[in-house]
C-alpha positions as CSV (number, residue, x, y, z in Angstrom):
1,X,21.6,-7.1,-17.7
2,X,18.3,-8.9,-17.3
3,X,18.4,-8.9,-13.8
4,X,18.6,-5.1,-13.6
5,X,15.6,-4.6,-16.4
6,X,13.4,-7.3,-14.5
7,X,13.9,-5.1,-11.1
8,X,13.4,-1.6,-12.9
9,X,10.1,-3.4,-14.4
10,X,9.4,-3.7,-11.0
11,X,10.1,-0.9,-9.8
12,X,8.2,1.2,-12.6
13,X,5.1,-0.9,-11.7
14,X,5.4,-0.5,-8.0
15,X,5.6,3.0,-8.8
16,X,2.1,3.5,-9.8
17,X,0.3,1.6,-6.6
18,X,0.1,4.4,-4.2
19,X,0.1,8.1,-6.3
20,X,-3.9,8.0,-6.8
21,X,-4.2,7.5,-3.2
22,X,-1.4,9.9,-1.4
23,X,-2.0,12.9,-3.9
24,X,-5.0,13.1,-2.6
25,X,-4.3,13.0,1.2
26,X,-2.6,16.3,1.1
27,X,-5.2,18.0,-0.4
28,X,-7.9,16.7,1.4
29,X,-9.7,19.6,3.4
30,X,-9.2,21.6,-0.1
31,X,-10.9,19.1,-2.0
32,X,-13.5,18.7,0.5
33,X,-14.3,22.7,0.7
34,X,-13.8,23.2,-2.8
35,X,-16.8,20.6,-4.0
36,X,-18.8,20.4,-1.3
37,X,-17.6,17.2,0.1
38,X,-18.6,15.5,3.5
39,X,-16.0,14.0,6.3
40,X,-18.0,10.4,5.3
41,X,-17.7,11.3,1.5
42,X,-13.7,12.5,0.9
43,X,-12.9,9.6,3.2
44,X,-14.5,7.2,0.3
45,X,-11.2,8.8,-2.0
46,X,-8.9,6.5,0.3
47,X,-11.0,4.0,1.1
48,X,-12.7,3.2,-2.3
49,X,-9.8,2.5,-4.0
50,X,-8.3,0.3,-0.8
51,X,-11.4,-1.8,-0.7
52,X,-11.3,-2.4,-4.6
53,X,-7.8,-3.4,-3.8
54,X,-9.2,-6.4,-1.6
55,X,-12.1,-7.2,-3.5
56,X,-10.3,-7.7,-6.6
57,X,-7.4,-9.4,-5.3
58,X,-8.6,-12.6,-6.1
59,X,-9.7,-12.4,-9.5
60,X,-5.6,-11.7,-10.1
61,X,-4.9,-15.3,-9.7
62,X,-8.0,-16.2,-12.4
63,X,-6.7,-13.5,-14.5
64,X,-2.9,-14.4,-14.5
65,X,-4.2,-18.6,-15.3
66,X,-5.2,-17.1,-18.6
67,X,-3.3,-14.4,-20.5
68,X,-0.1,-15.0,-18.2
69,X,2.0,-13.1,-15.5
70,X,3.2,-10.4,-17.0
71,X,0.6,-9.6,-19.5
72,X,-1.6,-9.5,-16.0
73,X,0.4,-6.9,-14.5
74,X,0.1,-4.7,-17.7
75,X,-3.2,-4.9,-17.7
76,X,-3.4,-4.0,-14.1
77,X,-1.0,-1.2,-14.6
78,X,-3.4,0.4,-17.9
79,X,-6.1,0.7,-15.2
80,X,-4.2,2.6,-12.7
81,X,-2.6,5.2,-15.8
82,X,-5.9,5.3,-16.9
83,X,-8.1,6.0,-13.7
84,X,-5.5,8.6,-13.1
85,X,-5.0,10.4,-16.1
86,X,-8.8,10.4,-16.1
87,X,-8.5,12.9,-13.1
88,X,-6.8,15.5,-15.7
89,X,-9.6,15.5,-17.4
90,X,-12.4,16.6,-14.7
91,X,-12.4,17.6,-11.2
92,X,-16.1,16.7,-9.9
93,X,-16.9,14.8,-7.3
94,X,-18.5,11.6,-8.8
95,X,-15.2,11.5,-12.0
96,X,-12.9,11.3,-8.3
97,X,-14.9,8.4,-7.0
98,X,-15.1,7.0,-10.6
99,X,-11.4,6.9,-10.6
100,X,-10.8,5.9,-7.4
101,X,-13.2,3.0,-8.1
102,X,-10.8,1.8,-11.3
103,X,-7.8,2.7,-10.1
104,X,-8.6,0.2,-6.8
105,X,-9.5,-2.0,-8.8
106,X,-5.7,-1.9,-11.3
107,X,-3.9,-1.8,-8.2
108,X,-5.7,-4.9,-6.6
109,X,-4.8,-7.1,-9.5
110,X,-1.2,-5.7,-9.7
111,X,-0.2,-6.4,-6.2
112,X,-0.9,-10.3,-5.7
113,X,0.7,-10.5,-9.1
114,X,3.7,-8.6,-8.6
115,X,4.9,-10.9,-5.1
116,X,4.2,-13.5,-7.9
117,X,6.5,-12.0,-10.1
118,X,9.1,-11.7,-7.4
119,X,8.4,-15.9,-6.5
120,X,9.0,-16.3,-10.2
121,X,11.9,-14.4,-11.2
122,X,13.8,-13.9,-7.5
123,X,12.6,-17.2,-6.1
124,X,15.8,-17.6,-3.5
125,X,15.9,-14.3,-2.6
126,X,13.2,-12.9,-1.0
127,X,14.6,-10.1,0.5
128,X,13.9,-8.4,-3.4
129,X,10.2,-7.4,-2.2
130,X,12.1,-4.1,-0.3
131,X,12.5,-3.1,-3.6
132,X,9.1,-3.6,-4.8
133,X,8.3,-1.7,-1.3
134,X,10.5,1.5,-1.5
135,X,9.5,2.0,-4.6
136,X,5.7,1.5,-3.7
137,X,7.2,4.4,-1.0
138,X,8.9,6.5,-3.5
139,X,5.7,6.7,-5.4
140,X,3.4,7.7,-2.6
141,X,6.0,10.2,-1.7
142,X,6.3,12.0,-4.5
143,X,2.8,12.1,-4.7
144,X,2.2,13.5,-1.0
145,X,5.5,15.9,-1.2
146,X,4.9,17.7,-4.5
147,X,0.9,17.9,-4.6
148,X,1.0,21.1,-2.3
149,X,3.1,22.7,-4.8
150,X,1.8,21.5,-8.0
151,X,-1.8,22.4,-6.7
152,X,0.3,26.1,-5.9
153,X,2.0,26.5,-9.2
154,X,-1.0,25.4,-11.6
155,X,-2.9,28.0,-10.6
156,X,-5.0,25.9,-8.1
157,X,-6.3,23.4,-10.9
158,X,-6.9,20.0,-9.1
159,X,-7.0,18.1,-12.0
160,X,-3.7,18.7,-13.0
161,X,-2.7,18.3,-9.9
162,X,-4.3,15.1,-9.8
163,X,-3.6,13.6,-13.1
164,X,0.0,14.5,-13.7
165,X,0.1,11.0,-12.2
166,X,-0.3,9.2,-15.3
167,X,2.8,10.0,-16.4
168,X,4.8,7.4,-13.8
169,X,1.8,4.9,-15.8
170,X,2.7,5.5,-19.5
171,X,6.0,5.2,-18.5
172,X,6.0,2.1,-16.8
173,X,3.3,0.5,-19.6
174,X,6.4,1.3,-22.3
175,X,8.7,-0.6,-19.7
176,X,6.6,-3.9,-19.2
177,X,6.2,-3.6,-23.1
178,X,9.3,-5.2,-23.7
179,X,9.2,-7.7,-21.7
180,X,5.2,-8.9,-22.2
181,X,6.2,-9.4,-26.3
182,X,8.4,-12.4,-25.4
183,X,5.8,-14.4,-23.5
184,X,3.6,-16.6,-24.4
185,X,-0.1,-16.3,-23.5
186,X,-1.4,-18.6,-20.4
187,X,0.3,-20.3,-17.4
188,X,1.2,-23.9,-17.9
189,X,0.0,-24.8,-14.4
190,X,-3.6,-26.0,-13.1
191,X,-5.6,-23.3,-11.9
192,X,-4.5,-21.9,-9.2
193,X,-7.1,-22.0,-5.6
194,X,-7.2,-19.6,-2.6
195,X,-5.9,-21.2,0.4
196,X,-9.0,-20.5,2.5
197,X,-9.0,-23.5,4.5
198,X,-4.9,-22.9,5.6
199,X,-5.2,-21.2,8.9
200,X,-1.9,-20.1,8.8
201,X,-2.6,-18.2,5.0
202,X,-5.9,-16.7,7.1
203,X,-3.5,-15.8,10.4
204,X,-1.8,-13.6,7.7
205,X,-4.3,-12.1,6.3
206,X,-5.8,-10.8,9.8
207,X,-2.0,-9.2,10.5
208,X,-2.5,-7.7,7.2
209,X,-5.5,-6.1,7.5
210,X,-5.0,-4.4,11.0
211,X,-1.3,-3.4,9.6
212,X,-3.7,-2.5,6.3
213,X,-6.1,-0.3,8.4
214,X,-3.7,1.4,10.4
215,X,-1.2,2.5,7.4
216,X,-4.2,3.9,5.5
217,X,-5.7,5.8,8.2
218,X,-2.7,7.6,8.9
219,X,-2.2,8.2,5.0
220,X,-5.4,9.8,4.7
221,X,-5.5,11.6,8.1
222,X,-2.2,12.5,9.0
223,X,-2.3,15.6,7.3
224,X,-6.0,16.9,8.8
225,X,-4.7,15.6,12.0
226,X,-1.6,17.8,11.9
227,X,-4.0,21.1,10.9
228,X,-6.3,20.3,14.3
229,X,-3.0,21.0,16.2
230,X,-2.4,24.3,14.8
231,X,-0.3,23.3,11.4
232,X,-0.6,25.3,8.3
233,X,-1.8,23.2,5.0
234,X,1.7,23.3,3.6
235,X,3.6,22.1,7.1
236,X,0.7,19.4,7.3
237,X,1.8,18.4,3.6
238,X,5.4,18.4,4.8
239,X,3.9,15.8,8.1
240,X,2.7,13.6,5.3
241,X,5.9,13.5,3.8
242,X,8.0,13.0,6.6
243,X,6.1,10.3,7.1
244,X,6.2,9.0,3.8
245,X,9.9,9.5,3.5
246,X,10.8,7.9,6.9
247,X,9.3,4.7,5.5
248,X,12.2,4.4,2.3
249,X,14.8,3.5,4.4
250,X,13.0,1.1,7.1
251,X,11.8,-0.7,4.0
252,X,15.0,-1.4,2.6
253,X,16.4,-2.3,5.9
254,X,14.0,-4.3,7.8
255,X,13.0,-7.3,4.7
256,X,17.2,-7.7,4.4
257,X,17.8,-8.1,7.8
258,X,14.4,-11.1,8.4
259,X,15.7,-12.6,5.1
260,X,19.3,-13.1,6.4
261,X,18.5,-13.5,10.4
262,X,15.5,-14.1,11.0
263,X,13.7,-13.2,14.2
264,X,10.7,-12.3,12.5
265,X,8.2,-12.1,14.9
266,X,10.5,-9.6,17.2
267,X,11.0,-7.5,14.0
268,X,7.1,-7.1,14.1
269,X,6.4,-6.6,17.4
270,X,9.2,-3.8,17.3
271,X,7.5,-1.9,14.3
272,X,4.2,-2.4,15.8
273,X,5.5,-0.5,19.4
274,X,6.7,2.4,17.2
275,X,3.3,3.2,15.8
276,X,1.8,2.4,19.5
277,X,4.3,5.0,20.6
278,X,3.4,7.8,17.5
279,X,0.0,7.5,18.3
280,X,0.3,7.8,22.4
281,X,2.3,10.9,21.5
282,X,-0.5,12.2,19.2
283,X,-2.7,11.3,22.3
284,X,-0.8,13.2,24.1
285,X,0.1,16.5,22.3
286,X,3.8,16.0,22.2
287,X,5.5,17.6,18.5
288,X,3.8,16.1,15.4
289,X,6.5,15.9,13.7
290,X,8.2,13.3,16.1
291,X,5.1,11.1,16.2
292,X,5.3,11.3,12.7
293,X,8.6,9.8,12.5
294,X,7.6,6.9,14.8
295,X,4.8,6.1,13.1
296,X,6.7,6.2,9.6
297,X,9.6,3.6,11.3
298,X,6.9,1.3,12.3
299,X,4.4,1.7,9.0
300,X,8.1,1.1,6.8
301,X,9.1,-2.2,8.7
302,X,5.3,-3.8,8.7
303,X,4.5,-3.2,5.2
304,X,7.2,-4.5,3.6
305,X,6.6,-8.0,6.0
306,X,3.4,-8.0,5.5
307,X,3.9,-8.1,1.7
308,X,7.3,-10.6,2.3
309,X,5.3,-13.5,4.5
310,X,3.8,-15.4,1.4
311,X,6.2,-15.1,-0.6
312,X,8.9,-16.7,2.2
313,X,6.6,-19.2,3.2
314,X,5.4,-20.4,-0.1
315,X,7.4,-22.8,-2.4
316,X,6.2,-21.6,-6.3
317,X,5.2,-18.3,-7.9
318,X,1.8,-19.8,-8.6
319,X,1.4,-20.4,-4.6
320,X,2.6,-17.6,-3.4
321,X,0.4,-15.2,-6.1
322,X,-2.7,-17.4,-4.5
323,X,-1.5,-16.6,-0.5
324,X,-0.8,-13.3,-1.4
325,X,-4.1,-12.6,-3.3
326,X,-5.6,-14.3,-0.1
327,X,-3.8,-11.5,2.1
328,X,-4.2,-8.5,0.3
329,X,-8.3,-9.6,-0.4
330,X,-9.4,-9.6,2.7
331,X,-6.3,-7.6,3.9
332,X,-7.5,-4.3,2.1
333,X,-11.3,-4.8,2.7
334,X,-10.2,-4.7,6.4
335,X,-8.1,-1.8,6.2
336,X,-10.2,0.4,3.9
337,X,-12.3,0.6,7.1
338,X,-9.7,2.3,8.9
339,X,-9.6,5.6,7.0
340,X,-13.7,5.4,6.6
341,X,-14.2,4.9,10.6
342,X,-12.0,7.5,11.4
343,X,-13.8,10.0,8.9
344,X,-16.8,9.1,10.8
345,X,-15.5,9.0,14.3
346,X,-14.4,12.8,13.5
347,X,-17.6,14.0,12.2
348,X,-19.4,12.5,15.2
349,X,-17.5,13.5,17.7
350,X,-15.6,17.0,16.4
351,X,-12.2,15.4,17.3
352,X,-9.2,12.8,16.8
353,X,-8.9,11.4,20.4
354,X,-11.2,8.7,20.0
355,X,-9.7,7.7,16.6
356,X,-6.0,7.5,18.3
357,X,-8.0,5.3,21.3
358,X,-9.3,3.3,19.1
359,X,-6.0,3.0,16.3
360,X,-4.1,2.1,19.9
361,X,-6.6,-0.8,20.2
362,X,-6.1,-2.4,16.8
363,X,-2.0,-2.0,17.3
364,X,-2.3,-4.1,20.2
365,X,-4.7,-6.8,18.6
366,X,-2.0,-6.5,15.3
367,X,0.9,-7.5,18.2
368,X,-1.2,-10.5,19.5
369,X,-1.6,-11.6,15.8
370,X,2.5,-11.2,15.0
371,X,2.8,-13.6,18.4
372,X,0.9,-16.4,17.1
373,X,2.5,-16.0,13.8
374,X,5.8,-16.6,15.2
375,X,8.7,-18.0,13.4
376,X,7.5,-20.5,11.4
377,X,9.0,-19.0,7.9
378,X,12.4,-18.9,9.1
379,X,13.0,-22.6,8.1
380,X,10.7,-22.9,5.3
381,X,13.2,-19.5,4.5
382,X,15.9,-21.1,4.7
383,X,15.1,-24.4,2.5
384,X,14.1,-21.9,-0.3
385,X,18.0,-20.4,-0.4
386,X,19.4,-23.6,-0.5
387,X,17.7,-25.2,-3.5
């Protein structure tokens, strides 16, 4: 029984990290038209809250040394619930980069914490961060899937389109409520340090950052790039789901499979040819919607890794909260340049192709990095599940 509450605590948190980001993407161009907004300017919605997310990283580890793990998370979570209920309150353009600031910055803190929590409470298995992954998924797709018709059906109001959100928030905040009133306040550990100087804790957070940059573009862009090839704004919010969608399963699969065989490196270099291949379709004009589905196979197996590698190659939770903050820091601040650059690769040039030349480039520099990265986990793995 307290195995299943500790991974639908999870779950109800993981939740909430992707909603204020993917209800957006759909909605984009309407956003955009509707206030005025510039290519440079609705592109800040996805990256803002992406490059809080890596700025504030680190301060999770500071924060967790002093009112605890779980109480951290909470407070991570109140941010996101409140950035986004904040959005169902106004719709202008400076309360939506408002929110996207604070809602960055709660999701930031949450996720270093969270591969913590899995350390912590999962520590010889894993393979439990698919869970925290597909429901990460789940969240963004609902988001994604049902703005369109929210946006529809509430008489085009974006803010309740927007902030409807919340509600995943309040619920999980009642969730992590029972389990914050029986812990104490403050770690028993020494304070916890940033492994800047371990090149292998930086080799991670490079693969993390071009996997980081990639993912988000696509999240943002997908969508607008679907409309350019002749898609309505409803079957371009259907493209983002697919895409979405496709990643639920390939999440679940791919973490189980590296935790009980291995082969690590080969499981990234796979995932990282199927986005090469969605995007040399894109390139090339072939159906969206099968791009799409390559794209989602090889965001769904990279994410989940990328999110898996400190944890399996760390031996505490307090470690692998500080590798993981390391990763997703400097991780996020990389990839919130992806969606940004592509914004401003469009407006210059009136089209996508250079974005997918230049998306193709950071794939293959992402397939370099898995190389050196290797193998090396599978033993340290392996002397976790035995102890």
């Amino acid at each position: 029984m307290r195995t299943f509450y500790l991974l639908l605590v999870l779950c109800l948190a993981a939740l909430n990290l992707r909603p204020t980001i993917t209800s957006v993407a759909p909605l984009l161009e309407t956003i955009q038209s509707t206030l005025g907004m510039s290519g440079f300017t609705i592109s800040l919605l996805t990256t803002l809250p992406v490059l809080c997310m890596g700025i504030f990283a680190p301060f999770a580890t500071k924060m967790r040394d002093r009112v605890g793990l779980e109480r951290s998370i909470f407070i991570a979570l109140v941010l996101v619930t409140a950035a986004t209920a904040m959005r169902g309150i106004a719709g202008s353009v400076m309360m939506l980069i408002i929110t996207a600031f604070i809602a960055g910055i709660g999701i930031g803190l949450a996720g270093p914490l969270l591969s913590g929590f899995i350390k912590k409470y999962f520590p010889s298995n894993p393979g439990i961060v698919s869970v925290y992954s597909v429901s990460m998924t789940v969240g963004a797709g609902l988001a994604s899937a049902l703005a369109i018709p929210i946006y529809t059906r509430s008489s085009q109001s974006l803010t309740l389109t927007l902030g409807i959100w919340s509600l995943l928030g309040i619920l999980a905040l009642v969730g992590w409520l029972g389990l914050i009133r029986h812990k104490s306040i403050g770690m028993k550990q020494n304070h916890s340090q940033l492994p800047f100087r371990n090149k292998r804790a930086l080799l991670l957070t490079l693969f993390f950052g071009l996997m980081a940059s990639i993912f988000y573009s696509l999240t943002a862009w997908i969508s607008p790039i679907a409309q350019s090839m002749g898609h309505s704004k409803t079957s371009a919010a259907i493209i983002l789901t697919v895409f979405t969608i496709v990643q639920i399963p390939v999440s679940m699969v791919i973490p189980a499979m590296v935790s009980r065989f291995g082969k690590r490196k080969w499981f990234l270099v796979l995932c990282s040819m199927f986005e090469l291949a969605g995007i040399i379709m894109l390139m090339l004009h072939m159906p969206v919607m099968l791009a799409v589905i390559s794209l989602g196979i090889g965001a769904g197996g990279l994410f989940p890794l990328a999110l898996m590698l400190p944890i399996v190659e760390t031996s505490n939770a307090e470690e692998a909260g500080s590798w993981s903050a390391l990763s997703q820091s400097g991780g996020y601040v990389i990839g919130a340049m992806g969606p940004l650059v592509i914004g401003l690769v469009h407006d210059y040039s009136g089209s996508f192709t250079p974005a997918f030349v230049l998306m193709l480039a950071v794939i293959v520099v992402m397939i370099v990095v898995q190389l050196l990265i290797g193998e090396r986990d599978t033993t340290n793995q392996r002397n976790i599940q035995a102890r």
